[in-house]
C-alpha positions in Angstrom: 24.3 131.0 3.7 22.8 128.2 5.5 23.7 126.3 8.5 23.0 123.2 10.7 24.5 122.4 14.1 24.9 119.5 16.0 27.0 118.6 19.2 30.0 116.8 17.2 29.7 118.3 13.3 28.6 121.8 12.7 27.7 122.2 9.2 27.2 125.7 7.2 27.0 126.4 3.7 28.8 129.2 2.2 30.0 130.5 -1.6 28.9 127.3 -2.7 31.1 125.7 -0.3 29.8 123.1 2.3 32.0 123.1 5.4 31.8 120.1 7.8 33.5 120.8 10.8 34.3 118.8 13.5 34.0 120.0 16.9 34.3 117.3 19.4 37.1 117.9 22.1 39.1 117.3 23.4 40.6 115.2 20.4 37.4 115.0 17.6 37.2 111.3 19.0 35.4 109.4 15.4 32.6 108.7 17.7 28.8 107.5 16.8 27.7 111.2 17.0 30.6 112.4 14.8 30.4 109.9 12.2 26.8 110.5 12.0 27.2 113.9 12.1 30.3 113.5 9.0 27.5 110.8 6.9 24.6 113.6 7.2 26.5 116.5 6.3 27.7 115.0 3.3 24.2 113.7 2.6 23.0 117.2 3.0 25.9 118.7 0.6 25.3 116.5 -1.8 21.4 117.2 -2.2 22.0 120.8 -1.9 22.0 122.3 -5.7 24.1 125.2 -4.3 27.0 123.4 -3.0 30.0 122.7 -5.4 32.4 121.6 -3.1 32.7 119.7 0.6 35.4 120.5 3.0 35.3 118.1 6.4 37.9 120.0 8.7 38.0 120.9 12.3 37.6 123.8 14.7 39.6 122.0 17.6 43.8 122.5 17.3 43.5 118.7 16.1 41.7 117.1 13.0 40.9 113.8 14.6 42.6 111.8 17.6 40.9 108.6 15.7 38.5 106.2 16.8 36.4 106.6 19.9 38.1 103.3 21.7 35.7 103.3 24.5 33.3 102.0 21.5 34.9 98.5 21.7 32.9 97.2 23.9 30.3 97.4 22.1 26.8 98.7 21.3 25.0 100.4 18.4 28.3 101.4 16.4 26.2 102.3 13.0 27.4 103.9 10.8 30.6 102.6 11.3 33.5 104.5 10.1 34.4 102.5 6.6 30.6 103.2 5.2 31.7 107.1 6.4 34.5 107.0 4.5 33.1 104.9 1.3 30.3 107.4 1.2 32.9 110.3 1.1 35.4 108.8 -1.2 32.4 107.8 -3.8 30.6 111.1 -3.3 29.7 112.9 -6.8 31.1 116.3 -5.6 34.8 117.0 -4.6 35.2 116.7 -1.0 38.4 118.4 0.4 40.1 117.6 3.7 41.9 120.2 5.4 44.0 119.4 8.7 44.6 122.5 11.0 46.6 119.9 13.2 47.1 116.7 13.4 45.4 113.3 12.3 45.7 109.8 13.9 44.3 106.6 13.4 40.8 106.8 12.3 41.4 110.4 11.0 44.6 109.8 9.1 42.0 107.7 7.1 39.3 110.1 7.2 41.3 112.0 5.0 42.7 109.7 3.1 39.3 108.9 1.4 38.6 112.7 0.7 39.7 113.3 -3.0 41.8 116.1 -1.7 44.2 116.7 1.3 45.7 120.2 2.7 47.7 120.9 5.6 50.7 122.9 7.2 54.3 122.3 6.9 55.0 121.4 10.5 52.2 119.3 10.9 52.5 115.4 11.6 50.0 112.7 10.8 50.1 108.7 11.8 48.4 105.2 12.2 48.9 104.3 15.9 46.4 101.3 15.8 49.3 99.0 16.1 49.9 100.2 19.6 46.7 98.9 20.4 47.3 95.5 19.0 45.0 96.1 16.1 45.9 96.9 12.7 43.9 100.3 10.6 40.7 98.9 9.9 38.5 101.6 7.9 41.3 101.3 4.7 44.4 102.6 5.9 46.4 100.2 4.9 44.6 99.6 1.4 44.4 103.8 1.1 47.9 104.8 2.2 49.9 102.8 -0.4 47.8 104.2 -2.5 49.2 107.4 -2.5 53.1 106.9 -1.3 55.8 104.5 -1.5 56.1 100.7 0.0 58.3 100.8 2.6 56.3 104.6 4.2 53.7 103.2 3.8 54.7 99.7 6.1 56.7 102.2 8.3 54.0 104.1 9.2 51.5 101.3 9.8 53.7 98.5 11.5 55.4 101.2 13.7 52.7 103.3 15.0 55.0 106.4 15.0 53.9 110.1 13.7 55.1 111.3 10.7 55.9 114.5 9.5 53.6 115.8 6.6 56.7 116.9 4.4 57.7 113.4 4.0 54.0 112.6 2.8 54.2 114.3 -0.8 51.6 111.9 -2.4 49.2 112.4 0.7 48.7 116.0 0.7 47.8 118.2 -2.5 49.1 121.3 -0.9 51.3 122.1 2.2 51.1 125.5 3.7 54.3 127.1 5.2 52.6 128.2 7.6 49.2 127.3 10.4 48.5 131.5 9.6 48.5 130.8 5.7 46.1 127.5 6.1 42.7 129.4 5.3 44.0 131.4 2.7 45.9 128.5 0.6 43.1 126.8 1.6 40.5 129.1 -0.6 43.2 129.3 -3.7 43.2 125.7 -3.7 39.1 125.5 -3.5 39.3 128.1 -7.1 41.1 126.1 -8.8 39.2 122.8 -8.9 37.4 122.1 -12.6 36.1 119.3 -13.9 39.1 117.3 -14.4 40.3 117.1 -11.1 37.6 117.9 -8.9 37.1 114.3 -8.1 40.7 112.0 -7.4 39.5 108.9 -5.9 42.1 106.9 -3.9 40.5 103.7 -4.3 40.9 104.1 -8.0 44.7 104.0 -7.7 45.8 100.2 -9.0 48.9 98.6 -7.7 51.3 95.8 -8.5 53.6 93.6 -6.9 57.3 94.3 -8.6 60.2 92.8 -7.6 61.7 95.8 -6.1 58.2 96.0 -3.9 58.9 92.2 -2.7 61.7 93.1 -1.6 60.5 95.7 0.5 58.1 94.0 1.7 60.3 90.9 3.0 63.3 93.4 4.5 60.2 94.9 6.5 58.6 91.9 7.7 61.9 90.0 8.7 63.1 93.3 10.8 59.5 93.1 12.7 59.9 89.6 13.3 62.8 91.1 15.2 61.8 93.8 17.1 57.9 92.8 17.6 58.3 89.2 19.1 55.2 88.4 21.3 53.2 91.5 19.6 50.5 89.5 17.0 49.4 92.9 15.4 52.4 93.8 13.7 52.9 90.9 10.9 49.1 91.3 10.6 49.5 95.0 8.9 52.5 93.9 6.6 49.9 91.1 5.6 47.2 94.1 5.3 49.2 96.0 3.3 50.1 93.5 1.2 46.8 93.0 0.0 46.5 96.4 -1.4 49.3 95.4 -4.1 48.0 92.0 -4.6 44.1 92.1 -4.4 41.6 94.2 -6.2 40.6 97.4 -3.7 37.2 96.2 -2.3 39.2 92.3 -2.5 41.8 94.3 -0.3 39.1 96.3 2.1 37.5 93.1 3.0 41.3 91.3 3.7 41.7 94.3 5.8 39.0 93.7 8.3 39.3 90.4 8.6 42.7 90.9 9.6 41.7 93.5 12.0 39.1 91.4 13.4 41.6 88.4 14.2 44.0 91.2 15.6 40.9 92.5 18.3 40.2 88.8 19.2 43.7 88.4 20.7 45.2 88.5 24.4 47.7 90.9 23.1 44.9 93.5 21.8 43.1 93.3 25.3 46.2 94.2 27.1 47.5 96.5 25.3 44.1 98.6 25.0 44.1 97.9 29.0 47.6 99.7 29.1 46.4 102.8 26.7 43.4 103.4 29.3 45.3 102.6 32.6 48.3 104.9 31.7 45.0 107.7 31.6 43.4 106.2 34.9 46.7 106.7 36.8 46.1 110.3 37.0 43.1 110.2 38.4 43.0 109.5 41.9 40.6 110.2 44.8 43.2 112.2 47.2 42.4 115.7 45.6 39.5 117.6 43.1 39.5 120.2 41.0 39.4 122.8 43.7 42.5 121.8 45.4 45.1 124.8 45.0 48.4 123.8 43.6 51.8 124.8 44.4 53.7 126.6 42.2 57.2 124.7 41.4 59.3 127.7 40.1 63.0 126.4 41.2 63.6 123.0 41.9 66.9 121.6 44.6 68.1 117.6 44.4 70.0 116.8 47.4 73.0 114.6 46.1 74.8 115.1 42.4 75.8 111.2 42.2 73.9 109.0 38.9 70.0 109.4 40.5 70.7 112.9 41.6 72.3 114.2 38.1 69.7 112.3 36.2 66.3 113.9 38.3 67.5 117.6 37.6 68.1 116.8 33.9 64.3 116.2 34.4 63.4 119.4 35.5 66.2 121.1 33.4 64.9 119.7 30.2 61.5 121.5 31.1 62.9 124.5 31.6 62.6 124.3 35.5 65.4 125.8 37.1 67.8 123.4 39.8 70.0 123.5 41.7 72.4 120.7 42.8 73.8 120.1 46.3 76.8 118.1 47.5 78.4 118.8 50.7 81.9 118.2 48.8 82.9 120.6 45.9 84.6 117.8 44.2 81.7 115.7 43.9 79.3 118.1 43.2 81.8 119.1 39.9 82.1 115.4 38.9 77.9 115.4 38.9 77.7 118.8 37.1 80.1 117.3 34.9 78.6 113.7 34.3 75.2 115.9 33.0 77.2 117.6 30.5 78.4 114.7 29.3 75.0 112.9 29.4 73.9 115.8 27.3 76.7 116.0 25.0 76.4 112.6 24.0 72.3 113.9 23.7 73.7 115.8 21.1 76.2 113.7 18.5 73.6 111.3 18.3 71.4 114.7 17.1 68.9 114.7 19.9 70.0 118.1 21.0 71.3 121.0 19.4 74.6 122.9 21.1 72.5 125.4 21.6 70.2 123.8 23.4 73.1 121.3 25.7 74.3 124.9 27.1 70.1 126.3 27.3 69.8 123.1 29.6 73.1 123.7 31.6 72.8 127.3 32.3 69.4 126.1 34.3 71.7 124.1 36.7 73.8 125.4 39.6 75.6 123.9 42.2 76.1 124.7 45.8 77.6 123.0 49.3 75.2 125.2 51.7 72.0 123.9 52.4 71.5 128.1 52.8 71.0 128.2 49.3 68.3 126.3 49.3 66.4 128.8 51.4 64.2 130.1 47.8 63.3 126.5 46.3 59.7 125.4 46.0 60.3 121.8 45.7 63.5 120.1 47.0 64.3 116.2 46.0 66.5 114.1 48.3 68.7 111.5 46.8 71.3 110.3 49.3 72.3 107.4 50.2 69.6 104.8 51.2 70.0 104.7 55.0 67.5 105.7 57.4 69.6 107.8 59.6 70.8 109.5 56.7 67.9 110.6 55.2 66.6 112.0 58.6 69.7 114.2 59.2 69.2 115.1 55.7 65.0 116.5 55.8 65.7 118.2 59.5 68.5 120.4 58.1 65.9 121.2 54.9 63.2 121.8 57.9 65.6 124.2 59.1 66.2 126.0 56.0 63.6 125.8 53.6 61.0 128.5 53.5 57.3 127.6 54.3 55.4 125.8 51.8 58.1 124.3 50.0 57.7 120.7 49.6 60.3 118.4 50.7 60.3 115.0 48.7 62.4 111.4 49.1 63.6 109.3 46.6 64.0 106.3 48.4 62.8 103.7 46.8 61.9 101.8 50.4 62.4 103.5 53.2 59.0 104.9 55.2 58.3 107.7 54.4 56.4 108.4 57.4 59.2 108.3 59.5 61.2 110.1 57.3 58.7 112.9 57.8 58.9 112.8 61.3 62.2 114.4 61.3 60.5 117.8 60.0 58.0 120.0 62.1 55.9 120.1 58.6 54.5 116.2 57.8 51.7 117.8 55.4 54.9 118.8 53.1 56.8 115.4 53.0 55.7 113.2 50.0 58.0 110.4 48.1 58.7 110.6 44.4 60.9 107.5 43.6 62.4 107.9 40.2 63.6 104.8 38.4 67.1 104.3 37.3 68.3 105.9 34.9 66.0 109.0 36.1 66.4 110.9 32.9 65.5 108.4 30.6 62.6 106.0 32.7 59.4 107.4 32.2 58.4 105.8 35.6 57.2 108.3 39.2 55.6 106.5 41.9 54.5 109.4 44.3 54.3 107.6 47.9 51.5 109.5 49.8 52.6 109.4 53.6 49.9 109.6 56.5 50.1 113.6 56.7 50.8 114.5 52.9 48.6 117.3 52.1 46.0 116.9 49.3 47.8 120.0 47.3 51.3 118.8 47.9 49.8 115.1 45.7 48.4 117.3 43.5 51.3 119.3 42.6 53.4 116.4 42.7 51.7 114.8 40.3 50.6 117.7 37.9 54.5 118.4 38.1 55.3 115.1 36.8 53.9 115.7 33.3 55.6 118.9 32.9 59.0 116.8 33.6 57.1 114.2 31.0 56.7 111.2 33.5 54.0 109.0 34.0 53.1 109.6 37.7 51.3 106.5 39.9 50.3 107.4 43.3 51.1 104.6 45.9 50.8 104.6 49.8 53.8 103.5 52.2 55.5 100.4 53.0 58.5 98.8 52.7 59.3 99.0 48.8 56.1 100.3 47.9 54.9 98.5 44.9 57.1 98.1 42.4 60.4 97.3 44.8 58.0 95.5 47.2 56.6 93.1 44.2 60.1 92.2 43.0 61.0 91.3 46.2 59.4 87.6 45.8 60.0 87.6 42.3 63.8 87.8 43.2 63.9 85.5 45.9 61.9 82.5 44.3 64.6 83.1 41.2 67.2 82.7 44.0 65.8 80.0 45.8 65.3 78.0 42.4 69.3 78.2 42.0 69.7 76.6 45.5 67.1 74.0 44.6 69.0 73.1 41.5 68.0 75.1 38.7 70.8 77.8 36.8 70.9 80.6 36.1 70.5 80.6 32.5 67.4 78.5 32.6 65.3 81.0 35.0 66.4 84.1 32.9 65.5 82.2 29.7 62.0 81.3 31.2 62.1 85.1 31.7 63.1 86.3 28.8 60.6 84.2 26.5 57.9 85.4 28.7 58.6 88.9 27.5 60.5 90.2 30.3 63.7 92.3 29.0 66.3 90.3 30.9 65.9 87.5 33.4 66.3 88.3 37.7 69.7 86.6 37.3 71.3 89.6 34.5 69.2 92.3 36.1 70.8 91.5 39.6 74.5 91.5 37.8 73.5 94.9 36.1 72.3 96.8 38.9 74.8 95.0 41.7 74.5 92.1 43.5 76.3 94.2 46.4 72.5 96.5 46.1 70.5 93.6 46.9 73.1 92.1 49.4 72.6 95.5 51.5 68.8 95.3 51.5 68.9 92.0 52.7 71.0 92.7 55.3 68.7 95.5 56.6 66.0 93.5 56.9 67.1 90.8 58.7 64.4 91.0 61.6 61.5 90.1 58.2 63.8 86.9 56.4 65.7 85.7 59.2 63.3 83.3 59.8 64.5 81.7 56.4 68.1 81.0 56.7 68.7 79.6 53.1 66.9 83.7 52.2 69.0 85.0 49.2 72.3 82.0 50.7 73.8 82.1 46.7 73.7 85.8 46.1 75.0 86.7 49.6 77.8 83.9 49.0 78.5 85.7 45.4 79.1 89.2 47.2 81.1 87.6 50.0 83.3 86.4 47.1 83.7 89.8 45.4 81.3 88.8 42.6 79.0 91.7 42.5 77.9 91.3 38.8 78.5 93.2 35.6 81.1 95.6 37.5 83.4 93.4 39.5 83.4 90.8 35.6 81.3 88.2 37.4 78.5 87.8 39.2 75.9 85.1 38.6 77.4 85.1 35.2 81.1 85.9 34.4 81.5 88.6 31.8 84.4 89.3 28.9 86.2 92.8 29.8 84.0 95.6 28.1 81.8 93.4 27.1 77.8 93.1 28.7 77.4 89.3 27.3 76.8 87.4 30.5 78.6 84.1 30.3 77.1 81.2 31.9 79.7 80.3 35.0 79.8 76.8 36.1 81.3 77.8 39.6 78.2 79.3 40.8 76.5 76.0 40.1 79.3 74.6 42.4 78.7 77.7 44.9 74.7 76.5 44.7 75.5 72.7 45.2 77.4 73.7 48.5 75.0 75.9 49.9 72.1 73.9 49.4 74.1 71.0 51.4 75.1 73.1 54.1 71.4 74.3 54.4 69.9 70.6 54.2 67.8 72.2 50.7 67.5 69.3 48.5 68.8 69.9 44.8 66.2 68.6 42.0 67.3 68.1 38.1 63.8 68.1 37.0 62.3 71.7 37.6 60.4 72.3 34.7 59.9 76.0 33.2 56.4 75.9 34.4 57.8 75.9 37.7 59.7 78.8 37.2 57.1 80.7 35.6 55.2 80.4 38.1 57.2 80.7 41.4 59.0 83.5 39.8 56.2 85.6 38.3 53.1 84.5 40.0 54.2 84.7 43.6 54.9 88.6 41.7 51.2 88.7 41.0 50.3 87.6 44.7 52.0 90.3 46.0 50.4 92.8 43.9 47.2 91.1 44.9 48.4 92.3 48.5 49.1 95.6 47.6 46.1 95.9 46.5 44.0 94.3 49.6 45.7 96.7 51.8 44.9 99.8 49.5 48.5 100.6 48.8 47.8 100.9 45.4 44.2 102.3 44.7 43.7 100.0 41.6 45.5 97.0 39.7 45.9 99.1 36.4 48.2 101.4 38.6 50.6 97.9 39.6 50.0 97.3 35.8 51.7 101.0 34.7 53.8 100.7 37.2 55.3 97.0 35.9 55.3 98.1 32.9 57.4 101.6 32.7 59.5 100.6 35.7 60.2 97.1 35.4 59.9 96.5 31.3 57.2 94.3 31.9 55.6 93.1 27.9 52.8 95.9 27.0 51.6 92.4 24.8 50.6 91.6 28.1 49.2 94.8 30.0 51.1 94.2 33.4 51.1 91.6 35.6 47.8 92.0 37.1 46.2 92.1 33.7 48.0 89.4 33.2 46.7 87.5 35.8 42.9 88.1 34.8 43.5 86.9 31.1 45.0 83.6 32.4 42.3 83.7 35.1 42.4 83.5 38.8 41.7 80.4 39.2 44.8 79.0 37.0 46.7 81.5 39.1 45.4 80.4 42.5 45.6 76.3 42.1 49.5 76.7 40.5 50.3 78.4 42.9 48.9 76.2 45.9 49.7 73.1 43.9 53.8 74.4 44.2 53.2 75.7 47.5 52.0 72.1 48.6 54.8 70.5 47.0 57.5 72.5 48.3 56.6 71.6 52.1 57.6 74.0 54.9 59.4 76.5 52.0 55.9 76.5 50.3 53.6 77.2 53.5 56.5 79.7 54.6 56.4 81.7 51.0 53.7 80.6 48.5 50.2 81.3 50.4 48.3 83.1 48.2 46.8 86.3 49.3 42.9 86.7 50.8 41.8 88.4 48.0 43.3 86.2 45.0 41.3 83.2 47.3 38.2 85.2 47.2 38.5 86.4 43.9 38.8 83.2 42.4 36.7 81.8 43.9 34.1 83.8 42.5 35.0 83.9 39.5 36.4 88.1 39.7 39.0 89.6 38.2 41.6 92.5 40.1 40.3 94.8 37.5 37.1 95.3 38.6 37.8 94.8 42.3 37.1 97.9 44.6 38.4 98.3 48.0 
């Protein structure tokens, strides 16, 4: 026996048997030192007289995560991972891939150009690259046709999504039932290789383009010119893939990376490989360290049963955590027991859930109308009405009744939470986590630090928000913190547009085609105009000095139109049906108002305008946010406007946003409009101190440091 080490690939030599394995955690990233480590090894196998056979698998519960993305950049990539994988697939001795879990990306082909494949049943594999805006560029999408049908293979590679290995016959050569049975299938399967076929060379498979294939192929590409608009990468792969039925294999290879080199060239690549590493930055954050202690979060209490309530403690139940639910009203605390059975119900006859598994997640919830019961919880979650006064009353009685060390959290999504936590004798335990509606199905937490929050309460807080499988963002106080706070101009410049003229469908359509999911004008008649009615009203001391502030919208409530609910709104709406209609009486209701406030009404407002009143005073605000540390970096606004507020990934958030259309555009539009509009302008539109400074020297939010 013979062996070799090095830091990514160990490599031994055993019964004839040369074994290349990986060893590069966390995720056997396809980095310089691994693909090196993969080209040498083989090198070495296929000198060495003694070895019959090459095995490249992995000591880590993954084969490969993929490519190293941090390599992007740049820098000495040699040897890059298609002469890896050309080496493998035309190497004179059989080379065997076994997968002891899963491979993405870059590993998916890995294997793919070993003449042999073997795996477990339960297994999944997949080519994500598209959810980077990049298409698989080391043969995927020449190899993968290769060995299964059209339409998985253009599945796989325009979607992204992991597949399960028992829907991959043509990929693997042998599936074990079992991880346990791996090794030993895996040394049957090594006996019974001979000379006819040790050696099965993908790239050898030809292909044609049939008829039934075309078709295939154009059902595909006209449902992703549905569901992908604004996303380049995805057409790019059906295009890929084509080649591997139309051109010769290396005529196909080549096709391949030029594709994926027009696909990494693009805005929407940038931002969405932004997103993938500022989902990852989120967690890190500078208000604990490794040594901080967590708390442990055994049994869980939410403090109101209604829609938020019901939906946080599905959270929790559907990680096993066990809650319970208080109402101070039996009946309403049955009606939000009941509305989470339903919820899960429903779960299951779509076949998300198994019977078993809707009464497993209800027997995990109890109810109670005695904040007594609470006296045993480790973490309790207020969700009651969004009144200051109310949730005061509310954290003194927990104060009173909750044992020490139990962390008492808000959900408002704008009230201080410093004086929220002056109602307790225990400020180190307060701490906001405002869940987005609906709670169980947003992935959105922003965890609002107040002035006292202890370092181990963050910490838990947001430790505990992967176990409930949220994306966590930590955020500082102030009114709205970042996400409410930022859509607080974008909703008033949509409002104020109507007054100046503009309708309604015209701002949401600006909206819309920018990638947003809906425009302000059908968001605001889904949630409620009443919602946004109330939060005007309670900060009348902050807009009063603009009496025309939100004039249409408040008129619309006063007139019992509070959107999808009451059947109109800004829009009017069929019964049962969410289509908004466009309503020419609010253009009336908008004509009036602007006369009575002396606003002159324009018929020329242009969607440039709108663009960028709506979304880069949005941007300015964030820029503020970030100035005053509230959020400790713009890829946490970015996450945060993204998973909250459906903001395009094909654009990475809207301060990523900003720095591909640069600050400087931003900065002159908006002072152009803000000059143009007079008074409103130098009331509204001043751009923030640090988009000024930025720009003007030529910076960018993401690499700004507070």
């Amino acid at each position: 026996m013979t062996q070799a080490e090095n830091n990514a690939v160990m490599y031994e030599v055993k019964d004839g048997v040369a074994k290349l394995v990986m060893q590069s955690a966390p995720v056997n990233a396809l980095s310089r030192a691994l693909r090196m480590g993969l080209i040498d090894g083989v090198t070495n196998a296929l000198q060495d007289d003694s070895v019959s056979t090459i095995v490249i698998t992995s000591s880590l519960p993954i084969f490969s995560g993929g490519a190293d993305i941090s390599e992007f950049s740049g820098g000495d990539l040699s040897p890059m991972l298609p002469e890896v994988l050309d080496k493998i697939e035309h190497a004179s001795k059989p080379v065997v891939a076994v997968l002891p879990g899963p491979a993405f990306g870059g590993g998916l082909e890995l294997a793919l150009a070993c003449h042999h494949r073997i795996t477990f049943a339960s297994n999944k594999v997949g080519l994500p690259e598209v959810n980077l805006g990049i298409l698989p560029g080391a043969g995927g999408t020449q190899r993968l046709p290769r060995l299964v049908d059209a339409q998985t293979a253009l599945t796989m590679i325009v979607t992204g999504k992991p597949t399960p290995v028992t829907k991959l016959p043509g990929v693997f050569d042998k599936i074990s039932e079992t991880p346990e049975s791996l090794l030993a299938d895996t040394r049957d399967y090594l006996s019974s290789l001979n000379g006819s076929n040790a050696i099965k060379r993908t790239c050898d498979i030809t292909l044609s383009m049939d008829e039934k294939t075309q078709a295939v192929f154009d059902a595909v590409t006209q449902q992703t010119q549905k569901t992908t608009k604004g996303f380049y990468a995805p057409l790019k792969c059906i295009e890929a893939v084509r080649g591997a039925y139309t051109l010769a294999f290396e005529d196909g290879l080549k096709n391949e990376s030029k594709l994926f080199l027009a696909c990494m060239a693009t805005p929407q690549a940038r931002a969405q490989q932004h997103f993938f590493f500022a989902e990852r930055a989120a967690g890190h954050v500078n208000d604990f360290d490794k040594s901080t202690p967590e708390r442990a979060i055994n049994r869980v209490a939410i403090i109101g049963a209604g829609t938020m309530g019901g939906g946080i403690a599905m959270n929790f139940a559907n990680a096993g955590i066990p809650v319970t639910l208080l109402e101070l009203k039996e009946e309403a605390l049955e009606k939000g027991l009941a509305l989470i059975r339903k919820n899960y119900e429903n779960s299951a006859k779509k076949g998300k859930l198994t019977q078993a598994q809707v009464e497993a997640r209800m027997s995990l919830l109890s109810g109670t109308t005695a904040y007594e019961d609470l006296a045993d919880v480790d973490l309790v979650i207020e969700a009651v009405f969004e009144k200051m006064e109310v949730k005061k009353a509310v954290f003194s009685t927990l104060d009173s009744v909750c044992k020490p060390g139990a962390i008492l959290a808000s959900n408002t999504s704008t009230l201080d939470i410093d004086e929220i936590a002056t109602a307790t004798s225990r400020p180190e335990d307060v701490i906001g986590l405002h869940f987005f509606s609906p709670a169980n199905v947003m992935k959105l937490l922003e965890v609002v630090k107040a002035e006292k929050t202890a370092p181990d309460v963050i910490k838990t807080c947001m430790k505990m928000a992967k176990k409930i499988r949220k994306v966590a963002v930590l955020v500082g106080v102030c009114f709205g913190f970042v996400g409410n706070r930022m859509i607080e101009p974008y909703g008033r410049e949509a409002n104020r547009l109507l007054l100046e003229g503009a309708s309604p469908e015209q701002v949401d359509r600006v909206l819309t085609e920018f990638g947003m999911p809906m425009g302000p004008f059908t968001m605001g008649d889904m949630a409620g105009l009443d919602i946004g009615y109330y939060v005007r009203q309670s900060r009348q001391e902050h807009i009063s000095h603009d009496p025309a502030y939100g004039a249409v919208a408040d008129r619309l409530v006063e007139m019992g139109r509070n959107g999808l609910k009451s059947g109109r709104g800004a829009y009017q709406y069929e019964p049962g049906s969410r289509v908004p209609i466009p309503d020419p009486e609010v253009l009336d209701i908008a004509k009036k108002e602007a006369h009575r406030l002396g606003v002159k009404q324009r018929s020329d407002i242009s969607d440039e305008e709108i663009l960028v009143r709506v979304m880069f005073t949005l941007i300015n605000e964030g820029a503020c946010i970030l100035e005053e540390g509230i959020a400790a970096k713009s890829s946490d606004i970015d996450v945060i406007y993204v998973y909250g507020y459906g903001f395009p990934v094909y654009r990475g958030g809207p301060m990523q946003y900003a720095d591909e259309v640069g600050l400087g555009t931003i900065l002159d539009k908006l002072v152009t409009y803000r000059d143009q509009l007079g008074d409103y302008g130098d009331m509204w539109l001043q751009p923030s101190d640090l988009l000024i400074s930025l720009a003007k020297d030529g910076g960018t939010f993401k690499h700004y440091q507070k």
